[in-house]
Backbone as CSV, one residue per row, in Angstrom:
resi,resn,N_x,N_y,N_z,CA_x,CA_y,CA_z,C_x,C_y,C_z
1,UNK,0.837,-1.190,0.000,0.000,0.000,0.000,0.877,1.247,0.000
2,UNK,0.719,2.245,-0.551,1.268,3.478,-0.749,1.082,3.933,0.995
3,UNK,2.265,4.861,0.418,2.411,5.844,2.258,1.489,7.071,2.192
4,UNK,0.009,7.200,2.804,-0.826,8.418,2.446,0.125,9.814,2.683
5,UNK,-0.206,10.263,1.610,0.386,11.620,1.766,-0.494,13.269,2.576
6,UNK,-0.036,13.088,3.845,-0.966,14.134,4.245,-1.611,15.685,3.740
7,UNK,-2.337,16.538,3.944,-2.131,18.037,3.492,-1.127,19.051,4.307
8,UNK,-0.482,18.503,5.034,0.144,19.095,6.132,0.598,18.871,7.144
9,UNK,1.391,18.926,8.047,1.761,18.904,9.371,0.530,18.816,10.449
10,UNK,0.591,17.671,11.004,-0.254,17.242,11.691,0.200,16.697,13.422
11,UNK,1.578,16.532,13.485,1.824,16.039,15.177,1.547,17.111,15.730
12,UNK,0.632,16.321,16.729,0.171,17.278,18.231,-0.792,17.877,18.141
13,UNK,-1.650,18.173,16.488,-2.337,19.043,16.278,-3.891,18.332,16.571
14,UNK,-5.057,19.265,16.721,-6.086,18.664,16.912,-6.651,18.998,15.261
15,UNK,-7.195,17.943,14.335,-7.810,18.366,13.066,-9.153,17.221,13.091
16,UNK,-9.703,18.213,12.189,-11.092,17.830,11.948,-11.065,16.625,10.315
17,UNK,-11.369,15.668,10.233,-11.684,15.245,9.565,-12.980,15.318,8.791
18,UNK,-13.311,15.755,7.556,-14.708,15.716,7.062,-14.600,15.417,5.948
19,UNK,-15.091,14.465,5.804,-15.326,13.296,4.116,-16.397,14.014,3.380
20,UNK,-16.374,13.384,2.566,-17.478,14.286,1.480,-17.197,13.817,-0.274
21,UNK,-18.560,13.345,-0.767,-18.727,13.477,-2.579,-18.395,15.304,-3.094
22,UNK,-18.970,16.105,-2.261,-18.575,17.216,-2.370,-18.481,17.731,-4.333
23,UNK,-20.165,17.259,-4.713,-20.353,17.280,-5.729,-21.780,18.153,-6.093
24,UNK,-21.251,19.563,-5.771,-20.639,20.332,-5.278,-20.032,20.877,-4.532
25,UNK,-19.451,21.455,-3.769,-18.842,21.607,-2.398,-19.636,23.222,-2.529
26,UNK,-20.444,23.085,-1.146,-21.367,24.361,-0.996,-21.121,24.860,0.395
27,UNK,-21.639,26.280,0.428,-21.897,27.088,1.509,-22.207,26.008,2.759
28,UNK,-23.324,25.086,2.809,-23.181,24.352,3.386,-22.215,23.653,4.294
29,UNK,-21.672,23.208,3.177,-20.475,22.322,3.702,-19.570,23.224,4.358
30,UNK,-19.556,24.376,3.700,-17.988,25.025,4.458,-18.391,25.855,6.208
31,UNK,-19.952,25.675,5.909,-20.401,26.083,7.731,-20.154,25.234,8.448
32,UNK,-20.236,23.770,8.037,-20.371,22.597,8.902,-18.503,22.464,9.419
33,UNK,-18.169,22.706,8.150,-16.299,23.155,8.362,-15.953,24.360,9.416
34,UNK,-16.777,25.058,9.233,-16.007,26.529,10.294,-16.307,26.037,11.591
35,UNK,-18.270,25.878,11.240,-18.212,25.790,12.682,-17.744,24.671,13.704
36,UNK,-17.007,23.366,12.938,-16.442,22.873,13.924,-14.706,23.187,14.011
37,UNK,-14.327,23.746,13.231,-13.164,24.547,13.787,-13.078,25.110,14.358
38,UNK,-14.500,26.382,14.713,-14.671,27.087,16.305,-14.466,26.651,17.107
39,UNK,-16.076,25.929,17.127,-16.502,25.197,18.023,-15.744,24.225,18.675
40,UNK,-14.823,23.356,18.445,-14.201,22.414,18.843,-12.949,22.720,18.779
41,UNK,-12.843,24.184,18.653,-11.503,24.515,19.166,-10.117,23.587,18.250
42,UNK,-10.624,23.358,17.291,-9.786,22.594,16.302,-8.567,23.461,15.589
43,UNK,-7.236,22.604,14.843,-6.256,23.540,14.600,-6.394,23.576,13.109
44,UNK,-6.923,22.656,12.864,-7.346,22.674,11.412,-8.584,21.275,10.752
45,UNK,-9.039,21.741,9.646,-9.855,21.154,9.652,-9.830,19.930,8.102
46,UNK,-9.881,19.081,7.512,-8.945,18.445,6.620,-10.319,18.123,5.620
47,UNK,-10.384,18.601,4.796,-11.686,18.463,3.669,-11.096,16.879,2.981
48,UNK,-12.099,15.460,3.084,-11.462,14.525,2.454,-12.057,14.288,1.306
49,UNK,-12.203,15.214,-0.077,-12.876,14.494,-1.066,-13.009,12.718,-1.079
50,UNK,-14.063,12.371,-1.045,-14.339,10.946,-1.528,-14.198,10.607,-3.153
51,UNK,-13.179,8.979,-3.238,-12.731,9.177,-4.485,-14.167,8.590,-4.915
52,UNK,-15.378,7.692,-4.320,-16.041,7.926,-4.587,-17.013,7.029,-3.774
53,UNK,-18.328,7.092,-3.982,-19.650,6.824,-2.928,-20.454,5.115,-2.752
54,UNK,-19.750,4.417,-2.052,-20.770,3.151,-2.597,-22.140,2.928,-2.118
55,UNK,-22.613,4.316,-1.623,-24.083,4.372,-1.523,-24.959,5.571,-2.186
56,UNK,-23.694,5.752,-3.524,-24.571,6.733,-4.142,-23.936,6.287,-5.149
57,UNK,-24.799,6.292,-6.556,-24.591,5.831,-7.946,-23.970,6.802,-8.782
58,UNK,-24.538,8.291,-8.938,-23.994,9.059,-9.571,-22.598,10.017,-8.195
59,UNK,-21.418,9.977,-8.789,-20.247,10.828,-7.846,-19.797,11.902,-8.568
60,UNK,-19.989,12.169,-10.094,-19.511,13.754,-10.563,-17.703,13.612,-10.819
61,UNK,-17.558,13.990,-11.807,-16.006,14.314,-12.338,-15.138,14.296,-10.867
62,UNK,-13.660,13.529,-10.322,-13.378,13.433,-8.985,-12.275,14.973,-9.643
63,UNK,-12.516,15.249,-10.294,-11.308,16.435,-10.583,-12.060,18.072,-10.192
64,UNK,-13.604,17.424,-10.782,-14.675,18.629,-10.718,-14.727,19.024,-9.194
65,UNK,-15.066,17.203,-8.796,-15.074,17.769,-7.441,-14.169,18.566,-6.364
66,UNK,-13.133,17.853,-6.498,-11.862,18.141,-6.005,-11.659,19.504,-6.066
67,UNK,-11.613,20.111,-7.181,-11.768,21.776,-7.599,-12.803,22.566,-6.797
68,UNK,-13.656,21.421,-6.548,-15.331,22.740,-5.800,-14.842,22.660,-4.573
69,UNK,-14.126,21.745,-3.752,-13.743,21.645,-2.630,-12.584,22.759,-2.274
70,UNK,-11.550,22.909,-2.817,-10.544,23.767,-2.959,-10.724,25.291,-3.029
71,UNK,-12.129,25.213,-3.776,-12.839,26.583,-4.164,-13.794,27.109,-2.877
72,UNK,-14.241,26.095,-2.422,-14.728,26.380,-1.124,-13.982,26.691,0.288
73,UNK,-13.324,25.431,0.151,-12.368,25.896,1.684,-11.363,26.592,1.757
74,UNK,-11.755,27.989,1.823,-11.126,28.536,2.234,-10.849,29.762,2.766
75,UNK,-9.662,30.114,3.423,-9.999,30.289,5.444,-8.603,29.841,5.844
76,UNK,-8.216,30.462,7.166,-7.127,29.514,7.728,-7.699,28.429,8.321
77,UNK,-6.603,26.918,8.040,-7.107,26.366,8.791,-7.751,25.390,7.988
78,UNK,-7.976,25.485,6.514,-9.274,24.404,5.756,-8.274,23.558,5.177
79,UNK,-8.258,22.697,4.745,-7.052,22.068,3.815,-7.652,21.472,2.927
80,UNK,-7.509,20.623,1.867,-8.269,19.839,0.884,-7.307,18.804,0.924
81,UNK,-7.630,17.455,0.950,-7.126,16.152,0.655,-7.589,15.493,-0.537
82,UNK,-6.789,14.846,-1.211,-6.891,14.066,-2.029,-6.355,12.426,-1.854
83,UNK,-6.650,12.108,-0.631,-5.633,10.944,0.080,-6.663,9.722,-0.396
84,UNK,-7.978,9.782,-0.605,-8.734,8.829,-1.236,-8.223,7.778,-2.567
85,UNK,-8.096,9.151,-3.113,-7.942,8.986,-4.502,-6.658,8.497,-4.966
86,UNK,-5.985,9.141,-3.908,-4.115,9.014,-4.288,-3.608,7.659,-3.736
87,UNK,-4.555,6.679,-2.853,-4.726,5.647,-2.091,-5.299,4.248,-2.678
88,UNK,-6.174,5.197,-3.705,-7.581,3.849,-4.047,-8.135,3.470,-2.891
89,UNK,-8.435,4.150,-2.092,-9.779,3.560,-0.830,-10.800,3.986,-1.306
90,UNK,-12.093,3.807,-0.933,-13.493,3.795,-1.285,-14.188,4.035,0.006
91,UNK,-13.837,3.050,0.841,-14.337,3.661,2.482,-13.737,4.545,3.563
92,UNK,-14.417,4.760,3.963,-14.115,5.689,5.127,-13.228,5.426,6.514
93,UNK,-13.502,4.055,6.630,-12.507,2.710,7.441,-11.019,3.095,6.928
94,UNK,-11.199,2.878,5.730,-10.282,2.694,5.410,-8.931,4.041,5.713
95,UNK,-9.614,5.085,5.059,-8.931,6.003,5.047,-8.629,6.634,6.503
96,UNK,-9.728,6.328,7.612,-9.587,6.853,8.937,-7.845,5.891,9.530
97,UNK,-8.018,4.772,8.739,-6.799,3.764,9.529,-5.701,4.111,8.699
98,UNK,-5.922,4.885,7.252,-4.461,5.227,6.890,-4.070,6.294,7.548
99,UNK,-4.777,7.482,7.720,-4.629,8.524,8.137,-4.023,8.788,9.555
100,UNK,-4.718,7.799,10.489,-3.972,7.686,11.787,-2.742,6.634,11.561
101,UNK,-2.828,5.700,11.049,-1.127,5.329,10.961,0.028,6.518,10.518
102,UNK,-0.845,7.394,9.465,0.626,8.413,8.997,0.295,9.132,10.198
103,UNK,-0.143,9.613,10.910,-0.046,10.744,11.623,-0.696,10.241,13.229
104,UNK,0.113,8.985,14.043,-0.496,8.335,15.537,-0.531,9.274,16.357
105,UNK,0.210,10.918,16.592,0.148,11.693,17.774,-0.720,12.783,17.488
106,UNK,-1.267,12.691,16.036,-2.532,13.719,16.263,-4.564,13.353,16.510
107,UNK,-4.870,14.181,16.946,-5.808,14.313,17.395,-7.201,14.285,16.539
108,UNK,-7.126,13.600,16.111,-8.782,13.541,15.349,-9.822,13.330,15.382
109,UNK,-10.624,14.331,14.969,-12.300,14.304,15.043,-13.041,14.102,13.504
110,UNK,-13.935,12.940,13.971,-14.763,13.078,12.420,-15.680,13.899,12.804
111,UNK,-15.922,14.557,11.495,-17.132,15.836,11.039,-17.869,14.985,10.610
112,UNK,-19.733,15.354,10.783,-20.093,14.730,9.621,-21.214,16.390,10.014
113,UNK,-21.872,16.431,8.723,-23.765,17.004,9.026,-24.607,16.362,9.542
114,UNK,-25.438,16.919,10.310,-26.381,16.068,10.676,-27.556,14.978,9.930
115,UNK,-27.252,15.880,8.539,-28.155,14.689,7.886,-27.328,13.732,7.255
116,UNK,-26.190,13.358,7.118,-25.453,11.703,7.036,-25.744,11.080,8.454
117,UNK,-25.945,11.482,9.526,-26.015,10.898,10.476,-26.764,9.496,10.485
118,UNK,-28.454,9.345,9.656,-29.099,8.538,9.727,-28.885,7.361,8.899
119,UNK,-27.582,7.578,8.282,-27.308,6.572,7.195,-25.899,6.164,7.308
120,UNK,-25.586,6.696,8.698,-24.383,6.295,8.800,-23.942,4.651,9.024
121,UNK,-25.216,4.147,10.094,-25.026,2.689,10.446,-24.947,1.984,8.864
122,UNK,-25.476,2.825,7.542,-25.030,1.831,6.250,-22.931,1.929,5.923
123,UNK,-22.570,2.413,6.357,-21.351,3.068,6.274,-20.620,1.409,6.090
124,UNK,-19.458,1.200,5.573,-18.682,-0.061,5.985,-17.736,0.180,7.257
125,UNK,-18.232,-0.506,8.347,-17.307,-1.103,9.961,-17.641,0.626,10.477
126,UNK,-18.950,0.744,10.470,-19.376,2.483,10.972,-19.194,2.560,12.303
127,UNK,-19.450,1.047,13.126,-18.938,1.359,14.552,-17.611,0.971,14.942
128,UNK,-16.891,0.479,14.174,-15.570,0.766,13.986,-15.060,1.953,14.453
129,UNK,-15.399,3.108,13.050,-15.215,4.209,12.804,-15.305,5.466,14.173
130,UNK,-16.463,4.642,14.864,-16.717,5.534,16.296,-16.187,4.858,16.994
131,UNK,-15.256,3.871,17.123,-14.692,3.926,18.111,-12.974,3.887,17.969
132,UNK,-12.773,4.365,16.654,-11.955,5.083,16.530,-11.423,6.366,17.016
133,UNK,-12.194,7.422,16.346,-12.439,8.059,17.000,-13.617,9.439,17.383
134,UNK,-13.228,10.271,18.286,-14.546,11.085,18.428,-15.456,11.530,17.653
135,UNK,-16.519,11.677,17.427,-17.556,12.430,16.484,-18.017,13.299,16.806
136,UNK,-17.696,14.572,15.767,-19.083,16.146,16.134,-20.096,15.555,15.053
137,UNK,-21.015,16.351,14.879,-22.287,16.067,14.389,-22.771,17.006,14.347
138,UNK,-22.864,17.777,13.299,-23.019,19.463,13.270,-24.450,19.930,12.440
139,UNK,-25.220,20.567,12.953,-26.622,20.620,13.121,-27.285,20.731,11.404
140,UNK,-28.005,20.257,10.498,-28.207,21.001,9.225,-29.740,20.413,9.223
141,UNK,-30.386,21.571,8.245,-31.371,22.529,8.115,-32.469,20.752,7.698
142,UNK,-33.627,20.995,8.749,-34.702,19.696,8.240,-33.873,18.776,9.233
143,UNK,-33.035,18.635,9.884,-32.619,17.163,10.420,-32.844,17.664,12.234
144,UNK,-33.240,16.567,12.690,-33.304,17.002,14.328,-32.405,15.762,14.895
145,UNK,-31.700,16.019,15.965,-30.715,14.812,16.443,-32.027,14.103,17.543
146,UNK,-33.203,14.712,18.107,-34.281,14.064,18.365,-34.877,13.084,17.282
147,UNK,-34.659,12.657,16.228,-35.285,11.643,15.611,-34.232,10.367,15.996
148,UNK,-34.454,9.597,16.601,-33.491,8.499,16.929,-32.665,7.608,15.567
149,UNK,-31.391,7.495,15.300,-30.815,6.989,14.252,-29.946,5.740,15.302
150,UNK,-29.433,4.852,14.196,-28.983,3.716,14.640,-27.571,3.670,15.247
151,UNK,-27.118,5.144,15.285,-25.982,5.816,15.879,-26.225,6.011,16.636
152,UNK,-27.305,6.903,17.050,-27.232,7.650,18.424,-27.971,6.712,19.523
153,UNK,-28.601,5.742,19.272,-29.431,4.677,19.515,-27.740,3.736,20.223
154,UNK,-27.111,3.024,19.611,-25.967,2.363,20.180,-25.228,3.135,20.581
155,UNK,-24.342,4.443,20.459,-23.552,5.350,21.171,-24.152,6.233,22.219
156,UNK,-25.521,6.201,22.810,-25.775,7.292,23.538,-25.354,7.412,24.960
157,UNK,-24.681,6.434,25.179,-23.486,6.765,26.639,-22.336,7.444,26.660
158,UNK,-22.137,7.458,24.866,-20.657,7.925,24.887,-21.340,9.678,24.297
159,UNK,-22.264,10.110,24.268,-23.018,11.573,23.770,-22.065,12.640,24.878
160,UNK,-21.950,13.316,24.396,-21.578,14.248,25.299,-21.845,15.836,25.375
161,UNK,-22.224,16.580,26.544,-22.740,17.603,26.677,-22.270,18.668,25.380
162,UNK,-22.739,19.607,24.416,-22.906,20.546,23.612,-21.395,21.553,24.498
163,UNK,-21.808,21.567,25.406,-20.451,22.607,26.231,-19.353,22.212,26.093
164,UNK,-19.297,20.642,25.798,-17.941,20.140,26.220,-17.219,19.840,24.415
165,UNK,-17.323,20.805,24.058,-17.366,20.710,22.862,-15.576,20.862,21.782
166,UNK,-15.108,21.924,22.962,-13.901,22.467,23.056,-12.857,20.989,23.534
167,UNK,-13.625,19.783,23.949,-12.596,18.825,24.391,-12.743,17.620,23.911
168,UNK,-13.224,17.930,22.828,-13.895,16.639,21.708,-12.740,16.250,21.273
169,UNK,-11.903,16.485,20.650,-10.449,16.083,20.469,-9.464,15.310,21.311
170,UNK,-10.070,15.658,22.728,-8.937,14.844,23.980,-9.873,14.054,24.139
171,UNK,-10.793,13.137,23.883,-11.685,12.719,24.263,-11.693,10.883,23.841
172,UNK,-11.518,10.361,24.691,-11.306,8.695,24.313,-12.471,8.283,23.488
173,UNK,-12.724,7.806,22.520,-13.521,7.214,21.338,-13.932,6.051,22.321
174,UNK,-15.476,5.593,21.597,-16.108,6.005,21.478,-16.588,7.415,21.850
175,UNK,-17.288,8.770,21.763,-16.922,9.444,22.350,-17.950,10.721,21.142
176,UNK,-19.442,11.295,20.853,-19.480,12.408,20.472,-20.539,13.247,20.584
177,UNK,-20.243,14.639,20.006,-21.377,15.609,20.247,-21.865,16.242,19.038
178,UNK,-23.287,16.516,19.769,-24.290,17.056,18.616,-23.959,19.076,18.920
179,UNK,-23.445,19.422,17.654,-23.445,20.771,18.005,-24.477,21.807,16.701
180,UNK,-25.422,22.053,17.933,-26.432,23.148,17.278,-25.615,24.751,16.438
181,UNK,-25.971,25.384,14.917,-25.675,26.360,14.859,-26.318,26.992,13.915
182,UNK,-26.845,28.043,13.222,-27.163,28.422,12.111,-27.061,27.706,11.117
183,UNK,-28.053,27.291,10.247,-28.308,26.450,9.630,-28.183,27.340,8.176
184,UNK,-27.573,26.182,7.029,-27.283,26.784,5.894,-28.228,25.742,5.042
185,UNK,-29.195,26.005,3.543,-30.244,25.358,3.480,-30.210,24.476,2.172
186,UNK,-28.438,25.240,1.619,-27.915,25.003,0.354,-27.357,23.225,0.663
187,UNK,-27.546,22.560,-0.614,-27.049,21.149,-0.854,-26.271,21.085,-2.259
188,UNK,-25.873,19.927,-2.149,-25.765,19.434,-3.343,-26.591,19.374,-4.515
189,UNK,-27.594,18.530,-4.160,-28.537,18.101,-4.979,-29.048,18.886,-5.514
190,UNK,-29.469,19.767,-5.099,-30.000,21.356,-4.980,-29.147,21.938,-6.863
191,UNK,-28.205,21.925,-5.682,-27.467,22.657,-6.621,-26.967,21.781,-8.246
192,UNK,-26.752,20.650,-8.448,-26.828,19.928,-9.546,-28.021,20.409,-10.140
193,UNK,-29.384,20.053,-9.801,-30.686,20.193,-10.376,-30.938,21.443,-10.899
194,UNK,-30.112,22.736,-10.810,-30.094,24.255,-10.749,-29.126,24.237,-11.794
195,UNK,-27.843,23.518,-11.562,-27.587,23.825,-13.441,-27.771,23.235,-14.532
């Protein structure tokens, strides 16, 4: 297997992991990006284009995408990866276990929106993945973390208070939080169907 090539310097640092088809990469996405770089007090936040979706049929040019991602994040602090692609992984397993082998002393949090949340238990080794490591879960527009999903249903011992949000990073996996914020209403889909 190839040695993943990171976006950057990563020992010691706390970074956000957030996967994504990112076909388009929208306003959306880049709130769900800030605000857990605030919020969680993160040092940076690592955009992982997906090279591509095995629970979605259509994935969009990975170059197109890659470009909308790059075009979006950015900010101090956003990075864009291409470690999927440059890897040949497909899952998210996968890439979470390359990523912490290249980089064992940093600190990682998966991002997701709140609306992958309910489809996460389809994910491949998804409780794996949480107990890897910590999860934010960052609030988006139509989704309530009150509708019970097959995540929050098996992890809800490891939930942790909205306040403690700033220590999601030091935080032993299993291990995550739902963080409420201004909601952005823009998607993908949306936006394909519009041009």
């Amino acid at each position: 297997m190839k040695r993943a090539r990171l976006p950057g310097p990563a020992r010691g640092l706390a970074i956000g992991l957030f996967g994504g088809s990112f076909n388009p990469a929208h306003e959306g996405h880049l709130l769900v990006a800030e605000t857990a770089l605030k919020r969680l007090k993160l040092d940076e936040v690592w955009w992982i284009v997906a090279r591509g979706n095995p629970l979605k049929s259509d994935h969009g040019d990975y170059t197109d995408r890659l470009e909308s991602a790059c075009t979006m994040a950015r900010g101090a602090g956003m990075k864009v990866s291409a470690i999927e692609n440059d890897l040949g992984l497909t899952y998210s397993i996968d890439t979470v276990r390359a990523i912490r082998k290249a980089a064992p002393t940093t600190r990682f949090v998966w991002l997701m929106g709140a609306d992958n949340l309910y489809g996460f238990h389809r994910w491949k080794a998804w409780e794996e993945i949480a107990r890897l490591l910590p999860i934010a879960v960052i609030a988006r527009p139509g989704v309530r973390i009150s509708k019970a999903s097959a995540f929050s249903r098996k992890f809800s011992a490891a939930r942790l208070p909205e306040a403690e949000a700033p220590k999601l990073s030091q935080a032993s996996a299993p291990a995550w939080i739902y963080i409420r914020t201004r909601e952005n209403a823009d998607s993908s889909t949306a936006l394909r169907n519009r041009a």
